[in-house]
C-alpha positions as CSV (number, residue, x, y, z in Angstrom):
1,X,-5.6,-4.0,-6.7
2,X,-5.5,-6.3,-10.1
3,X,-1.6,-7.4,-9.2
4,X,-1.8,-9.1,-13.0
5,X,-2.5,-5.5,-14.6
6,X,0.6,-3.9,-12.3
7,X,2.7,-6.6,-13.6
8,X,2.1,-5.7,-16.8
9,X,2.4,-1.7,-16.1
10,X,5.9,-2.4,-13.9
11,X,8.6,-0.6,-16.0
12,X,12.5,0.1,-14.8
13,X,14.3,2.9,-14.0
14,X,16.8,4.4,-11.3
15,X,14.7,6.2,-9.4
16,X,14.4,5.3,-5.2
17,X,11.4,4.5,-3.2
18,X,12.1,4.9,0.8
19,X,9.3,3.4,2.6
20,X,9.4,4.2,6.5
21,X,7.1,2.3,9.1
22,X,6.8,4.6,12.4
23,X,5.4,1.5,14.1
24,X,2.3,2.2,15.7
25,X,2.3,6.2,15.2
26,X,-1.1,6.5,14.9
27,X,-2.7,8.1,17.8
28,X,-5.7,9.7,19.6
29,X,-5.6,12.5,21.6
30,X,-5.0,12.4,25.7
31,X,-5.9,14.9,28.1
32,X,-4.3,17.6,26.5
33,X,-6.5,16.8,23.6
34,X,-3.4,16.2,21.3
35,X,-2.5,12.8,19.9
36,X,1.3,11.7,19.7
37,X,1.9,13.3,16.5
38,X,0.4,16.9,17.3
39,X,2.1,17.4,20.4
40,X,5.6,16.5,19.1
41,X,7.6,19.4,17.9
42,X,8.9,17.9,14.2
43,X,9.3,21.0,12.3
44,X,10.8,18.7,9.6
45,X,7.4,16.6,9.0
46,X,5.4,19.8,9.2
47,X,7.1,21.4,6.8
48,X,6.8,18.5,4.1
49,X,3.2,18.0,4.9
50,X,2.7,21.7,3.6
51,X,4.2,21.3,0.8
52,X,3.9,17.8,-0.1
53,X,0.4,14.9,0.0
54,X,-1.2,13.6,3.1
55,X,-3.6,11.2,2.9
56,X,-5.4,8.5,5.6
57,X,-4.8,4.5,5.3
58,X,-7.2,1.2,6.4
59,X,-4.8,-1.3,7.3
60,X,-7.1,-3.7,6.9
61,X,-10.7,-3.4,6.7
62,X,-12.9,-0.6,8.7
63,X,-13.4,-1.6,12.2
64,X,-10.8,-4.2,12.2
65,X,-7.6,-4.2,14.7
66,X,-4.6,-5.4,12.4
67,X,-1.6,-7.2,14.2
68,X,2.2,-6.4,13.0
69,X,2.1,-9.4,10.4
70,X,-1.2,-8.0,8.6
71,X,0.1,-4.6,8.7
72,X,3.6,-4.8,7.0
73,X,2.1,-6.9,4.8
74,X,-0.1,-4.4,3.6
75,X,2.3,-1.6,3.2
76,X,4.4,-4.4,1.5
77,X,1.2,-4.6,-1.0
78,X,-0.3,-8.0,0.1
79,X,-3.8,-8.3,0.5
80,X,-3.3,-8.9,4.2
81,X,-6.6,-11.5,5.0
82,X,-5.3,-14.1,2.0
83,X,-2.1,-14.9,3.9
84,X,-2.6,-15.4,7.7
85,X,1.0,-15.5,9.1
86,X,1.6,-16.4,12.6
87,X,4.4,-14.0,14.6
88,X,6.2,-17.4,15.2
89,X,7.4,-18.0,11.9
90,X,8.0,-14.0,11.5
91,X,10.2,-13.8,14.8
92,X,12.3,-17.2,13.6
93,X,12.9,-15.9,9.8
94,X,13.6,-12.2,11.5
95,X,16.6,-14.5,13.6
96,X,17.9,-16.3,10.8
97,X,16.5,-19.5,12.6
98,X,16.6,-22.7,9.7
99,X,12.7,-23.7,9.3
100,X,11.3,-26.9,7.1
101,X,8.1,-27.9,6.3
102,X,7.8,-30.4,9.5
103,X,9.0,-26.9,11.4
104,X,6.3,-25.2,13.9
105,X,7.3,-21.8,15.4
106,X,5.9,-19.8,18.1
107,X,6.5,-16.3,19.1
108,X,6.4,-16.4,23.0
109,X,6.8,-14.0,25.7
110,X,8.0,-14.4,29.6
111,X,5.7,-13.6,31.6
112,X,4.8,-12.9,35.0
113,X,2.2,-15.0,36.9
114,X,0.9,-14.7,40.6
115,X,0.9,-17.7,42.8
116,X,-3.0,-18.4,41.5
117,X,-1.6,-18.3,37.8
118,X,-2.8,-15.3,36.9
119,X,-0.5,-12.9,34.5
120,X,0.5,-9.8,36.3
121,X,2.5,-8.8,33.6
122,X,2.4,-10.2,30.3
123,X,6.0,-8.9,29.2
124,X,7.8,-9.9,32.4
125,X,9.0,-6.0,33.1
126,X,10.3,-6.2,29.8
127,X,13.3,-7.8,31.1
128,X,17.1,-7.8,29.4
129,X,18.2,-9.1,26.2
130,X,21.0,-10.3,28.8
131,X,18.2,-12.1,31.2
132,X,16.4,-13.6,28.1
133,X,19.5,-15.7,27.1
134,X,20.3,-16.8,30.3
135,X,16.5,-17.7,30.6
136,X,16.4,-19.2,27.0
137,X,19.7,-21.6,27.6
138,X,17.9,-22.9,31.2
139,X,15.0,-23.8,29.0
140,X,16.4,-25.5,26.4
141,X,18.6,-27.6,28.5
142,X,15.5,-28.9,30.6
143,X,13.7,-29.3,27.2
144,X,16.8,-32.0,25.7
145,X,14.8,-35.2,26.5
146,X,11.5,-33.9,25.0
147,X,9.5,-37.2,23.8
148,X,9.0,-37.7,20.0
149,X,9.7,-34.2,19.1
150,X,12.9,-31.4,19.3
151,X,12.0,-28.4,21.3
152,X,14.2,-26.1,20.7
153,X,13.9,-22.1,21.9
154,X,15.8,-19.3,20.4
155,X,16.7,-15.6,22.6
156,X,15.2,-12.8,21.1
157,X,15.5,-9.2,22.8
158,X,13.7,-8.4,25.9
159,X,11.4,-10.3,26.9
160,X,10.5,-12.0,23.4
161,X,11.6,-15.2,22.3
162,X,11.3,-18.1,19.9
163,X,10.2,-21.9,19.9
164,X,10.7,-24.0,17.8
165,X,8.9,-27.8,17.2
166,X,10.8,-29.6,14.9
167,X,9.6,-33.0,12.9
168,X,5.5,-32.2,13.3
169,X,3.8,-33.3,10.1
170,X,0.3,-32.5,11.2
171,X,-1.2,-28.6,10.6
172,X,-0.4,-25.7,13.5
173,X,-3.4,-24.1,13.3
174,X,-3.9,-23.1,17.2
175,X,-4.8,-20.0,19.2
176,X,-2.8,-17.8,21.4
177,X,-2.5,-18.5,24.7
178,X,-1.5,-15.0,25.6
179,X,-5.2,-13.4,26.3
180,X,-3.4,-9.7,25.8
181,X,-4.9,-9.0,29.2
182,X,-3.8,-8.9,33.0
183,X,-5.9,-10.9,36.0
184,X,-6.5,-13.6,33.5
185,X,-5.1,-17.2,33.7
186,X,-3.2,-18.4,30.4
187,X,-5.4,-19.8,27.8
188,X,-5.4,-23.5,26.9
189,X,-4.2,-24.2,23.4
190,X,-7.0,-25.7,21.4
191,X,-6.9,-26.9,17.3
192,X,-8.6,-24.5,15.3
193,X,-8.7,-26.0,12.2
194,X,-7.4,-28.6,10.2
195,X,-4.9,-31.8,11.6
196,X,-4.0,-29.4,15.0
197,X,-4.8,-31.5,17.3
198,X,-1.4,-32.8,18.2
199,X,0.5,-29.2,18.0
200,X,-2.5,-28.0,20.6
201,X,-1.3,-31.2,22.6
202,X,2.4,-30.6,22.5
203,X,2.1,-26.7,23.3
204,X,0.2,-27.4,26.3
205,X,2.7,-29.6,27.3
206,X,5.7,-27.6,27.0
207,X,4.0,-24.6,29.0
208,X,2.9,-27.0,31.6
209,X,7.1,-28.6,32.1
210,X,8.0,-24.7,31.6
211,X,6.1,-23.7,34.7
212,X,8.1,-26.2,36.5
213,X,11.3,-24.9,35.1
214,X,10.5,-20.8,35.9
215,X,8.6,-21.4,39.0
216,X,11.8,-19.7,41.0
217,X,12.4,-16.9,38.8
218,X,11.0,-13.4,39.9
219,X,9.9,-11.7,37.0
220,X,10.2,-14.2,34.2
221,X,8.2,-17.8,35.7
222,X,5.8,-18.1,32.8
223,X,5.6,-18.6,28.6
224,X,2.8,-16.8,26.4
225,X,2.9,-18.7,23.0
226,X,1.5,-16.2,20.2
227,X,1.3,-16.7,16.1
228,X,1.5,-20.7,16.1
229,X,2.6,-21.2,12.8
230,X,4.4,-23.0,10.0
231,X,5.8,-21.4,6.8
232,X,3.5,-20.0,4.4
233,X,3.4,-19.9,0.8
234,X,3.7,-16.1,-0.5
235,X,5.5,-14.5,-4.0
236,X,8.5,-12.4,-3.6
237,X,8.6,-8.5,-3.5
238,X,10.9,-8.7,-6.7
239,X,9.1,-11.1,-8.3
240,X,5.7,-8.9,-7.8
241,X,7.2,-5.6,-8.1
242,X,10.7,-5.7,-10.0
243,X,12.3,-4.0,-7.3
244,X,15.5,-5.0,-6.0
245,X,14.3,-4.5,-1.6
246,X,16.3,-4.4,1.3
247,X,15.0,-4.2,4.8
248,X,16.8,-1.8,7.7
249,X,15.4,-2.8,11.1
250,X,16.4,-3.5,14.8
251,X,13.6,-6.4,15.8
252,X,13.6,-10.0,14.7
253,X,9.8,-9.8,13.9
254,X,9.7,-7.4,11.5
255,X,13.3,-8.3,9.6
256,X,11.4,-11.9,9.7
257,X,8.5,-9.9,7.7
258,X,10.7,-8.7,5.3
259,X,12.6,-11.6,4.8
260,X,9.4,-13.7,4.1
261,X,8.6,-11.6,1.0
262,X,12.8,-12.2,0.2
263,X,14.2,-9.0,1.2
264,X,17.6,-8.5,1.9
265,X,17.7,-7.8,5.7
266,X,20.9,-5.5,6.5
267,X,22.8,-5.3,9.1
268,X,22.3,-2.4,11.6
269,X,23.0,-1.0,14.9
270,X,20.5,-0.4,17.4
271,X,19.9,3.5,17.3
272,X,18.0,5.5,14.8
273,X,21.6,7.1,13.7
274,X,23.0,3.5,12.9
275,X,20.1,2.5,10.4
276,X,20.5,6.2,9.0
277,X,24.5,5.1,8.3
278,X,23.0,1.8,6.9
279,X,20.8,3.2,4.8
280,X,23.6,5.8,3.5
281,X,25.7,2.7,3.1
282,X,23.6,0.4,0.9
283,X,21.6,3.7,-1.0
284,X,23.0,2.7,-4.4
285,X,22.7,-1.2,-4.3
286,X,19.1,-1.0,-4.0
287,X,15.3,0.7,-5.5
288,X,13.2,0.4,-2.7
289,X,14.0,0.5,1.3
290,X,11.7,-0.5,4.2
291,X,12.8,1.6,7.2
292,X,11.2,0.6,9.8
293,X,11.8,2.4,14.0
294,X,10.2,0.1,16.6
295,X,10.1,2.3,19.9
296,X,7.1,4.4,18.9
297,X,4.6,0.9,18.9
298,X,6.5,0.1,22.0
299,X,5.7,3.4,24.0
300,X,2.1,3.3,22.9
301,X,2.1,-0.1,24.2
302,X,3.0,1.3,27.5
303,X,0.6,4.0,27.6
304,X,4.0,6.2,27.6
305,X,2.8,9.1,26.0
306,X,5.5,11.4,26.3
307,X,8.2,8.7,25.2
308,X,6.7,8.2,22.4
309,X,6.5,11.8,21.4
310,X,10.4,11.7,21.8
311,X,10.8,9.2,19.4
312,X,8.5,11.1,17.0
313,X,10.8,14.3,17.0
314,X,14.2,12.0,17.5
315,X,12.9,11.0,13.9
316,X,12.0,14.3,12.4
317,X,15.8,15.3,13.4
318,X,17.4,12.9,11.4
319,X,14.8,13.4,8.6
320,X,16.5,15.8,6.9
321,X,19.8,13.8,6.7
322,X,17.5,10.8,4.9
323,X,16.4,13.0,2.6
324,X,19.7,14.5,1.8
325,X,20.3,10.8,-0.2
326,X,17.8,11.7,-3.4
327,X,14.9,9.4,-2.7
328,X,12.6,10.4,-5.7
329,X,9.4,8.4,-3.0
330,X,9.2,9.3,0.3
331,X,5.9,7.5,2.2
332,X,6.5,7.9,6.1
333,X,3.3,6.1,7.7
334,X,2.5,2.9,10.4
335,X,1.7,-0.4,10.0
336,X,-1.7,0.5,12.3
337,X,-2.2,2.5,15.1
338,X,-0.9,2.0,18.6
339,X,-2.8,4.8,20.9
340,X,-0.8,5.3,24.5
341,X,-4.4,6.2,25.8
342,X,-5.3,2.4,24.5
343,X,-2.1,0.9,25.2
344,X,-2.8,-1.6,22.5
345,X,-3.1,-1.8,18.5
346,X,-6.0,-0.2,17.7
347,X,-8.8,-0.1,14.9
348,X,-8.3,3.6,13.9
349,X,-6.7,4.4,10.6
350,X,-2.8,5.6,9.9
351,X,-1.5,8.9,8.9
352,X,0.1,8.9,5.7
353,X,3.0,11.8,4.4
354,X,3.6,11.1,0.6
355,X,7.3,13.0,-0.1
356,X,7.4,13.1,-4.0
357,X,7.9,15.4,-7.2
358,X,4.2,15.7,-8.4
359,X,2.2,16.9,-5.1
360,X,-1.1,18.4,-5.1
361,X,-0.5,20.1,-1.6
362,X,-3.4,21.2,0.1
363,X,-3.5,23.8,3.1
364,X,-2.6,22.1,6.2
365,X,-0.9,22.9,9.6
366,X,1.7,19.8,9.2
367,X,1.6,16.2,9.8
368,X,-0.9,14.6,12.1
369,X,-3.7,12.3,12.2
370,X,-6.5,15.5,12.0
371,X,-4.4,17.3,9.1
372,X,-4.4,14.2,7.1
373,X,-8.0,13.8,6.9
374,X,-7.7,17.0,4.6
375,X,-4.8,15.6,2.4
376,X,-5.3,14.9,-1.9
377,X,-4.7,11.1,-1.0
378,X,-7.6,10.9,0.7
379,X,-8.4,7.4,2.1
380,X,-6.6,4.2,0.7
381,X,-6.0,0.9,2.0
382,X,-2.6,0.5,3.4
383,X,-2.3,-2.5,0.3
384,X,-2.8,0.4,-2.6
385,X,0.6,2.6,-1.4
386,X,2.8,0.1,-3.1
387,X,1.0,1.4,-6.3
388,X,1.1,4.9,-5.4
389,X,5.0,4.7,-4.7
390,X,5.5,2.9,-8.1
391,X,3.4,5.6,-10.2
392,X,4.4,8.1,-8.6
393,X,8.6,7.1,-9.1
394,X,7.3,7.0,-12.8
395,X,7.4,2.9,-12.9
396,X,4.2,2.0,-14.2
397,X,3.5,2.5,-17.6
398,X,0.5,4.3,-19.2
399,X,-2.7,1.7,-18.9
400,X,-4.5,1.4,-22.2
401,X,-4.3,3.6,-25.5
């Protein structure tokens, strides 16, 4: 996408873009050879795939796994592999957490280890928001006499959480130490690139004094540091687009996404119904909304199959309702693919419905992963729906004479 010639296409109007993010709802299909999205019964989705465009999206590049930062930032329109943003500094913006230029952040899970170190469970049973401040405030009062730098670590929900390094001039360019696997020790941090060294150091440190601290807890006695990072330098959704965004979602990470692109992040409850009322709340302050419902990336995650169905049709239910407010752009797709045969992000493609006034429908069953492959759309990279929401809400001009 030429970003200069869409500047220069961008026209304004009144009409509404609604952008929703089913986290993870790509699929592929389990014993009962159905993925996710074909066994759930969503008589809503169906119906607007027949009459409506599908279409198949590369959130990346073929082949290549995308995390939750490279994904939203393609649906956002960002050519995901020229800004490599760590899930620290997504998770602190998504908390409201005040971040400098001498600021490193780390997303970081509990964990559980086994008396030889090795992780028996990487997200700690998922334990409760309630346990993770309890957890967090132990930490960060056995972290006050930190040399040379301030640790600092902030609760997020379950078992995530936030540190922050404050006062580092040197880069933080430094791999995970989560190895996303079981039976396996946690990694060393080690400088990739650039003046890392010290940030390597100091990370290594504070997991080493934070095994000391959690050694007698029962679930939560180890950290996992993922998406070491400091604050990028990227343009602003309005400033790219001329849309005036706003951001409806329940998890710090992905309110931190929007936020880094200088959305407005609203406040909402926890339940699907909540951001529904939000979304009805805010409908005339703003032309573009990212709706974005966690639990079907966390299901897949856990290889729960049939909970993540649920939360397919929970959707589909409140569907109609959504589309009761006069969006004239409905896109309902994923940031990538989280298969609960794979429990994992996965390389495979997203499903794409395309809700707008000009379809060229093609005969299909309803909306899956195997019906989209026959949709008008046809395969895009997740970065080109921005420009398919825009033309298609009439505000891009005609190109050329």
């Amino acid at each position: 996408m030429n970003i200069d010639l869409l500047k220069s296409l961008i026209q304004v109007n009144d009409k509404k873009i609604l952008l929703v993010i089913l986290d993870g709802v790509g699929g592929i299909p389990d014993k009962s050879k159905m993925t996710e999205l074909e066994k759930a019964n969503k008589k809503n989705m169906d119906e607007l795939a027949r009459k409506n465009d599908l279409g198949y999206m590369v959130p990346v590049d073929t082949g290549i796994t995308p995390g939750s930062g490279p994904g939203h930032l393609a649906v956002f329109g960002y050519e995901p592999t020229e800004y490599p943003i760590g899930r620290g500094i997504l998770e602190a913006l998504g908390l409201n957490i005040e971040i400098d230029d001498e600021s490193v952040t780390a997303r970081c899970n509990f964990a559980t280890v086994d008396s030889e170190g090795k992780i028996v469970d990487r997200r700690a049973g998922r334990i409760s928001s309630e346990e993770n401040v309890r957890l967090v405030k132990l930490l960060n009062e056995s972290f006050k006499d930190f040399p040379k730098y301030r640790v600092e670590f902030y609760s997020g929900k379950e078992h995530r959480f936030v540190l922050i390094i404050r006062g580092m001039k040197s880069d933080a360019f430094v791999n995970d130490t989560d190895p996303q696997v079981v039976n396996e020790k946690p990694l060393e941090a080690k400088p990739l690139k650039g003046d890392s060294s010290e940030c390597a150091k100091i990370i290594n440190e504070i997991f080493e004094r934070s095994l000391k601290v959690l050694k007698n807890e029962k679930k939560a006695n180890c950290i996992l540091f993922r998406g070491i990072s400091k604050m990028p330098s990227i343009e602003t959704f309005k400033d790219r687009y001329g849309l005036k965004a706003a951001c409806i979602a329940t998890y710090p990470m992905y309110k931190g996404l929007a936020s880094l692109v200088k959305m407005d992040i609203l406040k909402t409850g926890e339940s699907l119904e909540d951001q529904v009322n939000t979304l009805k709340e805010n409908y005339n302050g703003y032309d573009f909304f990212f709706f974005h419902v966690k639990k079907t990336d966390s299901y897949g995650e856990d290889g729960n199959f049939e909970s993540k169905v649920k939360v397919i049709e929970e959707f589909d239910k409140i569907l109609p309702e959504i589309l009761s407010l006069g969006f004239e752009v409905v896109a309902i797709t994923a940031d990538h693919s989280t298969p609960s045969v794979m429990k994992a992000h996965s390389y495979h493609y997203v499903p794409l419905l395309f809700i707008n006034s000009y379809p060229r429908p093609v005969d299909v069953k309803g909306f899956s992963e195997r019906e989209c492959l026959k949709g008008s759309i046809g395969k895009i990279y997740s970065k080109e729906l921005i420009t398919l929401m825009l033309a298609a809400s009439s505000k891009l001009k005609k190109f050329g004479a």
